[in-house]
C-alpha positions as CSV (number, residue, x, y, z in Angstrom):
1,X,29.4,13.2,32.2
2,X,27.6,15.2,30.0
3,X,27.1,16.8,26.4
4,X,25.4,20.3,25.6
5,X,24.1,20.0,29.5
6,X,22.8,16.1,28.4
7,X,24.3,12.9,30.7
8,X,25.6,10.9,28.2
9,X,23.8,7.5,29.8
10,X,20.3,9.4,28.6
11,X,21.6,10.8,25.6
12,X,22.8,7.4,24.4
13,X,19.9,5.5,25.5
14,X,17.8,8.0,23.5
15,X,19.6,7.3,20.0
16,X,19.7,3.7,21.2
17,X,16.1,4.2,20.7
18,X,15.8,6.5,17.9
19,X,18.4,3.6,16.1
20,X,15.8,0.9,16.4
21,X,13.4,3.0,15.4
22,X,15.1,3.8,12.3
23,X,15.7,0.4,11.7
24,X,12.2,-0.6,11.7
25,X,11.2,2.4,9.6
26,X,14.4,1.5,6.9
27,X,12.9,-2.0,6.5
28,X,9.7,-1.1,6.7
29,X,9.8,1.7,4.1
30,X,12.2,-0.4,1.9
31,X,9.5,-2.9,1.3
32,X,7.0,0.0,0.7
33,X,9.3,1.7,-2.2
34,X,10.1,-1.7,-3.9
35,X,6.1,-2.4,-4.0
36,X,5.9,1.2,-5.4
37,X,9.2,2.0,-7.4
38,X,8.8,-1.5,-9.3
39,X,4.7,-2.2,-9.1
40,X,3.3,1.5,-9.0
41,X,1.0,0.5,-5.7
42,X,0.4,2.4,-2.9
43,X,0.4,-0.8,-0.5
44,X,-1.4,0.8,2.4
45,X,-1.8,-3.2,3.5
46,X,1.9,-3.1,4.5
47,X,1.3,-2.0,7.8
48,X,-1.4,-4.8,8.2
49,X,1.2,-7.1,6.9
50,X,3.7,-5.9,9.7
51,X,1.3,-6.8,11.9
52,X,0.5,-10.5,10.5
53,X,4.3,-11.1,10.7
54,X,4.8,-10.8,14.4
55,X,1.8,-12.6,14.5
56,X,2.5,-15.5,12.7
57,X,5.4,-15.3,15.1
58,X,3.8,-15.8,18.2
59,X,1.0,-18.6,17.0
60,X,3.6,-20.5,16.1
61,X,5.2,-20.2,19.2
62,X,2.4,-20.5,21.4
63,X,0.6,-23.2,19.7
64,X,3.4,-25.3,17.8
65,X,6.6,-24.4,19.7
66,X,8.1,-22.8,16.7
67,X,11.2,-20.8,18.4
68,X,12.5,-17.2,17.3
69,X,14.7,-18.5,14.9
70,X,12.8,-20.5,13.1
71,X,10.1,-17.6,12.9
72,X,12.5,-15.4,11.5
73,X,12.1,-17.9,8.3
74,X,8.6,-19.5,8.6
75,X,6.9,-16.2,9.3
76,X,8.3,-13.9,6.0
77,X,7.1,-16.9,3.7
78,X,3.9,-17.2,4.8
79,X,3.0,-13.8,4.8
80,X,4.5,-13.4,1.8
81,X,2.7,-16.4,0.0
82,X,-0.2,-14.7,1.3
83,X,1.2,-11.3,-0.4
84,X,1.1,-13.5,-3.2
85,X,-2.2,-14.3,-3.4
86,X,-3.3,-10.7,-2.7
87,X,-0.9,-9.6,-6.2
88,X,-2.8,-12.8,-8.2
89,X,-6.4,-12.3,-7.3
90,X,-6.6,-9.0,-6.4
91,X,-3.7,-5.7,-7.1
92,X,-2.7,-7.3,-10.5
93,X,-5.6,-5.4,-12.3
94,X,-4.9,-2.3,-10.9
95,X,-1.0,-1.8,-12.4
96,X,-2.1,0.5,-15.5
97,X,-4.6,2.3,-13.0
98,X,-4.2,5.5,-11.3
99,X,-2.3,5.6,-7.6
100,X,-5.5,6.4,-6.1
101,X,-7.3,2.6,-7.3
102,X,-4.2,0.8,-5.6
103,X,-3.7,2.5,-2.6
104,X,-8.2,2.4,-1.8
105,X,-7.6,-1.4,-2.3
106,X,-4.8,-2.0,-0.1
107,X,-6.7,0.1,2.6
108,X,-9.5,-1.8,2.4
109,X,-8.0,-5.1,3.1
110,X,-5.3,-3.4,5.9
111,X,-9.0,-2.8,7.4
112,X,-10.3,-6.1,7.0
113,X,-6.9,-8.0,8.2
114,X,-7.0,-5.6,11.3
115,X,-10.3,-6.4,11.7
116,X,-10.1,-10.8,11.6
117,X,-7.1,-10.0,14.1
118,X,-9.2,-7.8,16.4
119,X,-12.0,-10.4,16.3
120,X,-9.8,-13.2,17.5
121,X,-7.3,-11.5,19.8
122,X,-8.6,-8.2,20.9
123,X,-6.5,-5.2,20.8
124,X,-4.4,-6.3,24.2
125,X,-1.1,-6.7,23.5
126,X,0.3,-10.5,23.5
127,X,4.2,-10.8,25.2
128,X,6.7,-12.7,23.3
129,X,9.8,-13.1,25.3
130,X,13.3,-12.2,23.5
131,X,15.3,-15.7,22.9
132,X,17.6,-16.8,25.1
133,X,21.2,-16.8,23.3
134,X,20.0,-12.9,22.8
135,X,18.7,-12.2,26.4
136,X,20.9,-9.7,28.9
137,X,23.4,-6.8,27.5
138,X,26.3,-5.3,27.1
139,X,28.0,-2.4,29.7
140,X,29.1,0.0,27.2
141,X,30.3,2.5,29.9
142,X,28.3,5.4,29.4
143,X,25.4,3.0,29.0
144,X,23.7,-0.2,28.8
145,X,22.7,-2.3,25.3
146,X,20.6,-4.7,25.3
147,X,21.9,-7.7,23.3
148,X,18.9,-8.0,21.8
149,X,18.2,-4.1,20.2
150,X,21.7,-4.6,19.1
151,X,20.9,-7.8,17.0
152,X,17.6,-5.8,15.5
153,X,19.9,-3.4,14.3
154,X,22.5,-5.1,13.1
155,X,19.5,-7.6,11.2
156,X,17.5,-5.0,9.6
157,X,20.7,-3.1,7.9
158,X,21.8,-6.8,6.8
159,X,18.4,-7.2,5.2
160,X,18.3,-3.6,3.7
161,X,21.6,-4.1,2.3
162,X,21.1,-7.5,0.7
163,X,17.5,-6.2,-1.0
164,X,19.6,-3.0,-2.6
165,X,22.5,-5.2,-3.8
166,X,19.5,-7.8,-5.1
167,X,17.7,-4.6,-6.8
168,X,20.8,-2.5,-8.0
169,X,24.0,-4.7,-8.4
170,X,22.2,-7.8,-10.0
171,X,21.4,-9.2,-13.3
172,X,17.5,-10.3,-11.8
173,X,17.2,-6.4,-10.4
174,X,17.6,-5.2,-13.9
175,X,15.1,-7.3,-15.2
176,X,13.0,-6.4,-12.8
177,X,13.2,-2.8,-13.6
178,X,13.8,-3.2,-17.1
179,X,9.7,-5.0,-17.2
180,X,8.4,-2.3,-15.0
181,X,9.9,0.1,-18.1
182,X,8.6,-2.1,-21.2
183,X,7.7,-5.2,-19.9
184,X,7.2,-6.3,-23.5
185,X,10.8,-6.2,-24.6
186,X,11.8,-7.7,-21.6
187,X,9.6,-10.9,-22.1
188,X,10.2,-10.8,-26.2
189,X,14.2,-11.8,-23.9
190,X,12.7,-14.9,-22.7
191,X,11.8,-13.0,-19.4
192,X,8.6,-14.2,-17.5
193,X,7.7,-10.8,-16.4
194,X,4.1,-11.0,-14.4
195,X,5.8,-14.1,-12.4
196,X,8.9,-11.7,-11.4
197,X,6.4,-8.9,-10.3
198,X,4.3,-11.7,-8.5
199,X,7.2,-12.6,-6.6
200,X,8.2,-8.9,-6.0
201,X,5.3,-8.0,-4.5
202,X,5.8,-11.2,-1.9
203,X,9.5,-10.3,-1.2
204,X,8.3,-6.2,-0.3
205,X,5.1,-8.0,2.0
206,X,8.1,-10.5,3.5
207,X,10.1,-7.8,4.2
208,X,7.4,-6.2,6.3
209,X,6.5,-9.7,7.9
210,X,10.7,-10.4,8.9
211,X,10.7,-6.4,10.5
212,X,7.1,-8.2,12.3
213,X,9.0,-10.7,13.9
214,X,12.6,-8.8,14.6
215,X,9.6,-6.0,16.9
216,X,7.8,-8.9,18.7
217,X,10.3,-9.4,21.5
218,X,10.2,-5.3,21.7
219,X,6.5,-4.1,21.3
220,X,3.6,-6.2,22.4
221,X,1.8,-8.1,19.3
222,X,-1.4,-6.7,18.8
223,X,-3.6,-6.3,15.9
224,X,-3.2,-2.5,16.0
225,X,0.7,-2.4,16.1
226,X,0.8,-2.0,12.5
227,X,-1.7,1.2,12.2
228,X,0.2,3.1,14.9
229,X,3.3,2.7,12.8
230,X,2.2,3.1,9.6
231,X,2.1,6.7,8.9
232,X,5.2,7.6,10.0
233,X,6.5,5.1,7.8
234,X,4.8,6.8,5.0
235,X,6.5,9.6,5.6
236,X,9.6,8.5,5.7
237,X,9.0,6.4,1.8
238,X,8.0,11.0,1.1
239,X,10.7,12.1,2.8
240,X,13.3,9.5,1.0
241,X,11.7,9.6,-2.7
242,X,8.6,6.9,-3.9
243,X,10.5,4.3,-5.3
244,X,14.0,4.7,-4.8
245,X,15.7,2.1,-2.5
246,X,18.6,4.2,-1.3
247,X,16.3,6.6,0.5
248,X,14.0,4.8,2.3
249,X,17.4,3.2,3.9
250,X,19.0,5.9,4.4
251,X,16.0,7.9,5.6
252,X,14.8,5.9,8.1
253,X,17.5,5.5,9.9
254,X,18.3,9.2,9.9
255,X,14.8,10.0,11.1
256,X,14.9,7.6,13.9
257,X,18.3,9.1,15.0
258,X,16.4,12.5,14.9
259,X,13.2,11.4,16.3
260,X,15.8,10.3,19.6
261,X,17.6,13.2,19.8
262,X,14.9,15.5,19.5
263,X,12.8,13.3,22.0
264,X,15.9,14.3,24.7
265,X,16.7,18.4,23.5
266,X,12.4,19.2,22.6
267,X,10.1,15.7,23.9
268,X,6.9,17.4,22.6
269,X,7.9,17.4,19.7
270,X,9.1,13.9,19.2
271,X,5.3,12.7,17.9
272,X,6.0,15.4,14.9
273,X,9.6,16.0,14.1
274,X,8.9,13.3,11.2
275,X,5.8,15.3,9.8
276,X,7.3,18.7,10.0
277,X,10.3,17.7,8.4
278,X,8.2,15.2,5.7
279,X,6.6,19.4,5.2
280,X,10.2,21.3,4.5
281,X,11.0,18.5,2.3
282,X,8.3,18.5,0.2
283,X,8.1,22.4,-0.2
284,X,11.9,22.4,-1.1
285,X,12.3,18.5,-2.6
286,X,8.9,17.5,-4.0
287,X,10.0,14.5,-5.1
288,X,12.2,13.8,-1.7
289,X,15.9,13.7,-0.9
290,X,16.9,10.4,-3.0
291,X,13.9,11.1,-5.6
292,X,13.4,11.4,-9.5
293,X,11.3,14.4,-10.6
């Protein structure tokens, strides 16, 4: 069977594909826009924290016989304790500072993270097997899913939808944004502002740790996982709007779909379709689809 001249088995494996992509670009690019919609830094570490996450992952496997499961849990708080630390020592003097102080920071220590994991793993790839109760798959008919991309999915739009109801729907979320307007008002409230940034900033690097761990079973773990991915992630956080939750959601999973189709109809241009539409949008939108001007 086949559509527009496409068999359907390829066509659906391809926006299998393109849907885990998105999903990994949403969660990714959701943590990005809280750092930056509600701290005003450009956290070029979050691809380095990506990268920490799955690693985490897999020491604690290999070494402590932590399973998947608990990873899932273990692995976002760690990292983003050590998020923490970065906010206390290091990005909290930066807040009142041009975008440009923030985002050389957080560049710097992506480089130096990459770097420590180089040193101690090389850039080879380490394999983390997917966990039993979510090995084999599914005949859809016209295809085959693998239980396991079907959980990631299903996971990361769980996770984005629990952070926008947290951000948009709740009493805390609009304290949050009320001290990133006048923090001053909000503490005069009884509001312990810094502390609620401090643990912002750890839930937007745990974020990036959890999407870490859900890729480990999918990509190989290697210090250099979180560079190659990166960039397009960045454009989708353009493409969306800096800052607003909806569209990095929302975005990334509509880029992912289009990054699979287009990698069936046009494959050359699969490595750009993101770029060239991040261009239109920003000579039509420049502050992006979901944006504020």
């Amino acid at each position: 069977m086949e559509v527009f001249g496409i068999p359907t088995a390829l066509l659906g494996s391809q926006l299998l594909i393109g849907l885990i992509n998105g999903s990994f670009y949403a969660i990714l690019s959701l943590g990005l826009a809280i750092i930056f919609g509600l701290l005003n830094i450009i956290n070029f570490a979050h691809g380095a924290q990506y990268m920490m996450g799955a690693f985490v992952a897999w020491i604690a496997l290999t070494k402590f016989g932590v399973d998947y499961w608990m990873a899932l849990v273990i692995s976002p708080i760690l990292t983003g304790a050590f998020g923490i630390v970065l906010e206390r020592t290091m990005l909290r003097k930066l807040y009142k500072l041009d975008h440009l102080y923030g985002l050389l920071l957080t560049f710097g220590l992506a480089l130096i993270i990459e770097g420590i994991f180089r040193d101690q793993y090389g850039i080879s790839g380490q394999t983390y097997e997917v966990p039993e109760a979510l090995s084999g798959g599914v005949n859809l008919g016209f295809m085959f899913l693998p239980i396991y991309r079907g959980w990631v999915v299903v996971a990361a739009l769980a996770v984005c939808f629990f952070t926008w109801y947290m951000i948009e729907r709740t009493k805390l979320g609009a304290y949050l944004r009320a001290g990133t307007e006048n923090s001053q008002i909000v503490q005069a409230l009884g509001v312990n502002v810094p502390l609620l940034i401090t643990f912002t900033y750890g839930y937007g690097v745990a974020l990036a740790a959890f999407a870490g761990v859900l890729a480990a079973p999918i990509f190989q773990v290697s210090p250099v996982m979180g560079s190659n991915l990166i960039i397009v992630v960045f454009a989708v956080v353009v493409i969306g709007g800096m800052g607003s939750i909806l569209g990095s959601i929302v975005t990334g999973l509509g880029l992912g779909l289009i990054e699979g189709l287009t990698k069936v109809i046009y494959p050359e241009a699969s490595a750009v379709v993101v770029f060239v539409i991040m261009v239109i949008v920003l000579l039509v939108r420049p502050a992006g689809l979901f944006g504020k001007s």
